[in-house]
FIZASE-797676 format. One record per residue (C-alpha): residue in three letters; x, y, z negated. Coordinates in steps of 0.001 Angstrom, whole numbers, plus 524288, in hexadecimal, padded with zeros to 5 digits. Each point is the difference from the previous one (the first is absolute). Layout:
<zavexs>
[ala,[X,Y,Z]]
...
</zavexs>
This chain:
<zavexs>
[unk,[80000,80000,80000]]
[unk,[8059E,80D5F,8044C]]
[unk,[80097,80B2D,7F657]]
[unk,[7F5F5,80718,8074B]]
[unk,[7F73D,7F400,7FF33]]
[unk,[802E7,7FEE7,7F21A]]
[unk,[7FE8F,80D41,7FBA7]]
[unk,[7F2F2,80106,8065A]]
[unk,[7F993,7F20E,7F997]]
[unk,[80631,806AC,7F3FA]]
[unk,[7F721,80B29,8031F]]
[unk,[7F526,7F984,80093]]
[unk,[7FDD4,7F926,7F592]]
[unk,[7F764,8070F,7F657]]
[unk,[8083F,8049C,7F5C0]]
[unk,[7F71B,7F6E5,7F43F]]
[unk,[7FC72,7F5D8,806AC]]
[unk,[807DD,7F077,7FD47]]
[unk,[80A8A,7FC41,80B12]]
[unk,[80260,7F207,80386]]
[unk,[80A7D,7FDB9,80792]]
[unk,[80247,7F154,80644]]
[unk,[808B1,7F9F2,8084B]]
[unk,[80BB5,7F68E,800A0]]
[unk,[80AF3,7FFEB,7FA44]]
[unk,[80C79,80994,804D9]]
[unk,[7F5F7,808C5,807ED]]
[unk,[80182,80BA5,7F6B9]]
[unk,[7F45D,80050,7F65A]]
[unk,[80611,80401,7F476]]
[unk,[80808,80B3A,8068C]]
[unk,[7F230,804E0,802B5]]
[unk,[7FA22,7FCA4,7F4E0]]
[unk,[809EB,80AA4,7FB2E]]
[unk,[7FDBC,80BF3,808B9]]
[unk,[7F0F9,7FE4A,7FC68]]
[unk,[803A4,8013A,7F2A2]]
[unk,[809C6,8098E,80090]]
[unk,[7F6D9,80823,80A5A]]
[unk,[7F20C,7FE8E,7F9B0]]
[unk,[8034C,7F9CC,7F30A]]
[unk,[7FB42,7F348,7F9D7]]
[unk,[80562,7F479,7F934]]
[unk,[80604,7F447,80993]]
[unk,[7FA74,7F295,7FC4A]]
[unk,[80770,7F49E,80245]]
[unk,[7F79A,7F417,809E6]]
[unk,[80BCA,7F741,80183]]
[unk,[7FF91,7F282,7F93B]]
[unk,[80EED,7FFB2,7FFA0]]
[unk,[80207,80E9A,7F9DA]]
[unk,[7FA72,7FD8D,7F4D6]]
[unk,[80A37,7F75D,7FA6C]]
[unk,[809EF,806B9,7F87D]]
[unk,[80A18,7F8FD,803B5]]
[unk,[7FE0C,8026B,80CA8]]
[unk,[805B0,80ED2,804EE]]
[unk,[80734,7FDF0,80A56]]
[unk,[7FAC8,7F252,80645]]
[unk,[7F23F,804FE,7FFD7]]
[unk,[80384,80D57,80556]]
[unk,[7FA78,807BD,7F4A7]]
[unk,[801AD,80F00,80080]]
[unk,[80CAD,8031E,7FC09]]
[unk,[80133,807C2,7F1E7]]
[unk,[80201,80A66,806EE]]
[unk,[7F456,8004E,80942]]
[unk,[7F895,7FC6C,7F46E]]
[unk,[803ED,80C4A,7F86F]]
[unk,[7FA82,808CB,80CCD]]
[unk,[7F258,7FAE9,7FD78]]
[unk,[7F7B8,7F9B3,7F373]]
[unk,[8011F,7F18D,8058A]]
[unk,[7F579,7F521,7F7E1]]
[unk,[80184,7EE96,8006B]]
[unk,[80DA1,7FF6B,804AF]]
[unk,[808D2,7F717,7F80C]]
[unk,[7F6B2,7FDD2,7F3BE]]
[unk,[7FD6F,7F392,8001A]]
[unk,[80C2D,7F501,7FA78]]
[unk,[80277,7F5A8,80B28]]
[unk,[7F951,7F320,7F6AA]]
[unk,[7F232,80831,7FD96]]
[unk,[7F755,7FD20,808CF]]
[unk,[7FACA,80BCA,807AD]]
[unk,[7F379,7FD35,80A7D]]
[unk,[7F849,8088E,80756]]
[unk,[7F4C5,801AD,7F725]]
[unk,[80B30,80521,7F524]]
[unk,[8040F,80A82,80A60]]
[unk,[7F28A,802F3,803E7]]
[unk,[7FD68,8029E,7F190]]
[unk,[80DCC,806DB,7FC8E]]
[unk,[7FA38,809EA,80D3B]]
[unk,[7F37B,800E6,7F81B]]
[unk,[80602,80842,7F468]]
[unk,[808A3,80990,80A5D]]
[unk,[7F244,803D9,804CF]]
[unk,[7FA12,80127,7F36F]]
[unk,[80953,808EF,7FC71]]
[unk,[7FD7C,807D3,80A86]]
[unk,[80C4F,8009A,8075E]]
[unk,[7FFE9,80195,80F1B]]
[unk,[805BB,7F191,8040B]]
[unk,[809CD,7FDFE,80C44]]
[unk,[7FDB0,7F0DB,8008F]]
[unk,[80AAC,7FAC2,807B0]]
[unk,[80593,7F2A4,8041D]]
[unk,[7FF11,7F4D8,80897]]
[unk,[7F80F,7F5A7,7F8FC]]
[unk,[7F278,8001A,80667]]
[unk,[7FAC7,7F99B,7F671]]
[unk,[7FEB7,80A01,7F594]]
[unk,[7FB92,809C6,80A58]]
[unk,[7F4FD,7F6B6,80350]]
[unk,[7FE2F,7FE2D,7F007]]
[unk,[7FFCF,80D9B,7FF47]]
[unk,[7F671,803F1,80B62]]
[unk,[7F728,7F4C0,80013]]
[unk,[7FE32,7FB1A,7F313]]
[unk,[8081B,7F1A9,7F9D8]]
[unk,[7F7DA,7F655,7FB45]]
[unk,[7FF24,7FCC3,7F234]]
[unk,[805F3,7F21D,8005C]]
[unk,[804D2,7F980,7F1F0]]
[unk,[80C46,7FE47,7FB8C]]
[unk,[8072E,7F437,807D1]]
[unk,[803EE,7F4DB,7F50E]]
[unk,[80E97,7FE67,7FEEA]]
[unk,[7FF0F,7F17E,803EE]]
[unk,[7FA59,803A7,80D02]]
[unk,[80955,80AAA,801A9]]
[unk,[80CDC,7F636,7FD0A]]
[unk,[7F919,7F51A,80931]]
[unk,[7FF4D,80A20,80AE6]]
[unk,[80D9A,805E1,7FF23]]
[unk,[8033E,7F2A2,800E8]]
[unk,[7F947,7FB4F,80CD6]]
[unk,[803CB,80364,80F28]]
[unk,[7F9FF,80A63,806B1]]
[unk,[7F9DA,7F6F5,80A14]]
[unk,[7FA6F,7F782,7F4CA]]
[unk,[7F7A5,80B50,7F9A0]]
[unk,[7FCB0,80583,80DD0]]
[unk,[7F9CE,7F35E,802BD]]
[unk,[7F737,80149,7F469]]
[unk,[7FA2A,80CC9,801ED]]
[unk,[7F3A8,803A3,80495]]
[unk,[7FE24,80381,80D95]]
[unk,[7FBCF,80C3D,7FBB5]]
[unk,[80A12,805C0,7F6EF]]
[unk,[80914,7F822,809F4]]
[unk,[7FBDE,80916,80ADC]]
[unk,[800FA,80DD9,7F75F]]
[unk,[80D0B,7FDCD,7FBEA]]
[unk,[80EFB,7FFF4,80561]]
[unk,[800DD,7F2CA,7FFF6]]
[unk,[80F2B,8031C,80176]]
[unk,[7FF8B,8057B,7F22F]]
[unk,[80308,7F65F,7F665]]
[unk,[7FA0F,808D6,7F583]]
[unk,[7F587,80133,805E6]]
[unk,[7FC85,7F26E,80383]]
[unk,[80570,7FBFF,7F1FA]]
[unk,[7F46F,80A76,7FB20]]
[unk,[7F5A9,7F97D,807B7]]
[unk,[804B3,7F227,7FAC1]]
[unk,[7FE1B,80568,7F3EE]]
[unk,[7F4BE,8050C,7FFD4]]
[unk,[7F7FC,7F4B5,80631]]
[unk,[80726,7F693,7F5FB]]
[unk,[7FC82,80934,7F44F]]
[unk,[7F29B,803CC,801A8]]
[unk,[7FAAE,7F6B6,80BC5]]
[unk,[7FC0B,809AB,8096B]]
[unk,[80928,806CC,80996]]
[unk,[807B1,80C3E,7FF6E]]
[unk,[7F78D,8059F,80C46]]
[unk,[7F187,7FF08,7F7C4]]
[unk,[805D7,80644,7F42F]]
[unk,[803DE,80A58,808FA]]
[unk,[7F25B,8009A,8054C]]
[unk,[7FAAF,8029C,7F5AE]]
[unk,[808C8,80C5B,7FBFC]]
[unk,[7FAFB,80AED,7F92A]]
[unk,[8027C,8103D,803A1]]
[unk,[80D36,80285,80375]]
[unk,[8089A,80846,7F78E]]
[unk,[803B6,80B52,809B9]]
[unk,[7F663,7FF60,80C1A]]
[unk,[804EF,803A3,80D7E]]
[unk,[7F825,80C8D,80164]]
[unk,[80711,80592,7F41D]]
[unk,[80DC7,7FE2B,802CE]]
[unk,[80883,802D4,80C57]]
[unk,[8041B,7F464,80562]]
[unk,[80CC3,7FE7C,80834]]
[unk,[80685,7F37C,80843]]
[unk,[80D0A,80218,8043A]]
[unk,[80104,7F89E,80E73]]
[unk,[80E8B,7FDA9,80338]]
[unk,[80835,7FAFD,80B7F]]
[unk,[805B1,7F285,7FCDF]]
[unk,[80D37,80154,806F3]]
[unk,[80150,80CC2,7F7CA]]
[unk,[7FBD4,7FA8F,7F363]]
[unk,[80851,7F37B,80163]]
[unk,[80A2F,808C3,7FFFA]]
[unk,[7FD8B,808C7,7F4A8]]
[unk,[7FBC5,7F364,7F88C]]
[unk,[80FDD,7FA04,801DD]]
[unk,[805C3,80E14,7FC21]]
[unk,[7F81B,7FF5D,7F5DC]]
[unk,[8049A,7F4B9,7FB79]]
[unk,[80C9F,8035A,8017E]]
[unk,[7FE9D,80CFB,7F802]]
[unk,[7FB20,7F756,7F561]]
[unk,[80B49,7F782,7FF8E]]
[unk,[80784,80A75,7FFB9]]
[unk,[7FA00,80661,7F56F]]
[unk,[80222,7F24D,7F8A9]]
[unk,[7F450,7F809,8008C]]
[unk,[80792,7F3E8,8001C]]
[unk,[803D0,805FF,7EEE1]]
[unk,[7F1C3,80031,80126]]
[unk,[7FBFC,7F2BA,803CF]]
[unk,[80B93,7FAAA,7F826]]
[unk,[7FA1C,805BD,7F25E]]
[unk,[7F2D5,7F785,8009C]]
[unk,[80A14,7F4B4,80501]]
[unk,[7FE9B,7F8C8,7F200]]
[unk,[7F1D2,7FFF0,80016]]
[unk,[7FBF6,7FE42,80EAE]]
[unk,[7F556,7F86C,800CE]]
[unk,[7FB7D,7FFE7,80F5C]]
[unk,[7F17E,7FD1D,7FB80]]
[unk,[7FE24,80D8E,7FA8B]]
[unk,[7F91F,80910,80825]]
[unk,[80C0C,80AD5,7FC16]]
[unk,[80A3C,7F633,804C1]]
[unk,[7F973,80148,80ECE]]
[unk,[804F8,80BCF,8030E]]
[unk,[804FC,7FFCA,80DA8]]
[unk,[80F5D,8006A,7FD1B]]
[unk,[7FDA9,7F9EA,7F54C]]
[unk,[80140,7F0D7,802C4]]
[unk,[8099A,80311,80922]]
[unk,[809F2,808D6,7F78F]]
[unk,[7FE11,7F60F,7F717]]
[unk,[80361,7F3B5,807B2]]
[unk,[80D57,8062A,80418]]
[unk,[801E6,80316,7F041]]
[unk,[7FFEA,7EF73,7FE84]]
[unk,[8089E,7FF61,80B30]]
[unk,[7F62B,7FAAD,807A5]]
[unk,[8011B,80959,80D06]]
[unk,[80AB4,80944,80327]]
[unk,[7FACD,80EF9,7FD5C]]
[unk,[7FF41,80326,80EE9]]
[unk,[7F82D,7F3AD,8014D]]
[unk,[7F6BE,80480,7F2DD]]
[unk,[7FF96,80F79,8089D]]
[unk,[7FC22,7F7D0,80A9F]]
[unk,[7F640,7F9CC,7FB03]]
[unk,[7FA67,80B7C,7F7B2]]
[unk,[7FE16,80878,80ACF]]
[unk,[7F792,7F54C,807AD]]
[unk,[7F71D,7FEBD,7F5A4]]
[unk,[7FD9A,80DC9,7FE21]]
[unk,[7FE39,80116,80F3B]]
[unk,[7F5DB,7F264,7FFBC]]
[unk,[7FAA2,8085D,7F100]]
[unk,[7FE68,80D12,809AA]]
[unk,[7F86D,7F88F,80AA9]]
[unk,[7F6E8,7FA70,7F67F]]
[unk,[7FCB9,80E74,7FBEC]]
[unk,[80000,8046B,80DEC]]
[unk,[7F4E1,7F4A5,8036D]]
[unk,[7F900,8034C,7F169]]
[unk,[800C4,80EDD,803D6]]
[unk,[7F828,7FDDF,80E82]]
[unk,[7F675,7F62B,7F921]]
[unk,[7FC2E,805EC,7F57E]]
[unk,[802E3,80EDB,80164]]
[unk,[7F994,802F9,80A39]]
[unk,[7F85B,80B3C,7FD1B]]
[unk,[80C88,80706,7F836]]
[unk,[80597,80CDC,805AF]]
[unk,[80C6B,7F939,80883]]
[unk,[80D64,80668,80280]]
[unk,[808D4,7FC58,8070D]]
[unk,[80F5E,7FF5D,7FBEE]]
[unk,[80994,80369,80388]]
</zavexs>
């Protein structure tokens, strides 16, 4: 998006109203996340499943300290990497910013909470922890085959979190993830009060911001980063997912050389940025689209 381009959607937001800015990763949400703020005010509110960790800074691509001392920034590195942290705890955690009245710049690339957030989440129970350990347990393929067609067909079936949620779900409480969404009550933050804004990007250009990205974070020392959770990785835990993650840590056990761990990081961020790409023309089709670069 050109300056010009920027500085006039900028413009025309109204100056009270809720932003929600989506996209994939790399294309540049944050950055303007961060002129809105700094232009128009308002508090930036974290909708990325991997910033919320604290351990995570520089592998999730949080806001750097200082980027976070330009604006008031809210659900960024709260929540310890063993606590278990799901959609309905950020949809609630989003509740009290708006009680308290603050203007929110919700910004991030898991669609998830923006559909939460817009079109209501369905009050499901808590999953038992026998369930849970079963499913971290079982191949992807093997849960897939157990859904029902429904939730089946309204889910990334790509997505092992996802799928693993739908498993869940129809194990726990006997009916499938797509009729407790059905029956969903009023969403929190309804489309005709907020400003809501896709960020379409070229993939040749956003493959390559995605590997300098990458790079910038190795240089900044992500591998000291993966390396202090080494002791207590556990791969099951949603935390320990983090694109980068696996990776940076399978070269810390000697298990891949660190060009072959870059490697393989960047291709899952790329095959991670598709994913967001397809969720972003499926089911944001009536957001405001712009274009980067």
């Amino acid at each position: 998006m050109s300056k010009a381009a920027q500085d006039a959607l900028i413009g025309s937001i109204p100056p009270d109203q809720p932003v929600l800015i989506a996209g994939p990763t790399a294309s540049g949400k944050s950055a303007l996340a961060l002129q809105i703020a700094q232009t128009a005010g308002g508090v930036i509110v974290n909708a990325d499943a991997s910033q919320v960790y604290g351990c995570w800074r520089l592998i999730s691509a949080r806001p750097s300290p200082e980027e976070e001392a330009l604006a008031p920034h809210a659900l960024y590195g709260h929540i310890a990497d063993d606590t278990a942290y799901s959609t309905g705890h950020w949809l609630r955690e989003v509740r009290e910013i708006l009680r308290r009245g603050s203007r929110p710049i919700i910004v991030g690339g898991t669609g998830l909470y923006f559909k939460a957030l817009t079109e209501g989440l369905a009050d499901i129970p808590a999953i038992p922890p026998d369930i849970r350990k079963q499913a971290d347990e079982m191949p992807l393929e093997t849960m897939l085959s157990e859904l029902d067609a429904q939730t089946k067909d309204g889910i990334d079936t790509a997505n092992r979190a996802r799928v693993q949620r739908g498993y869940e779900v129809l194990k726990a409480t006997g009916k499938g993830l797509s009729q407790w969404q059905a029956d969903t009550g009023a969403p929190l933050l309804p489309p005709d009060r907020c400003t809501r804004i896709a960020l379409g990007v070229d993939r040749d250009w956003l493959n390559t911001r995605i590997a300098r990205r990458f790079d910038a974070m190795l240089d900044a020392g992500a591998l000291g980063e993966v390396a202090a959770v080494a002791a207590r990785y556990n791969p099951a835990l949603p935390a320990h997912k983090a694109i980068g993650v696996p990776e940076l840590m399978a070269h810390l056990r000697g298990e891949m050389s660190l060009d072959a761990a870059r490697d393989a990081a960047i291709i899952a961020t790329r095959q991670f940025a598709k994913r967001q790409r397809t969720w972003t023309r499926s089911k944001m089709a009536d957001w405001h689209l712009f274009t980067c670069p």
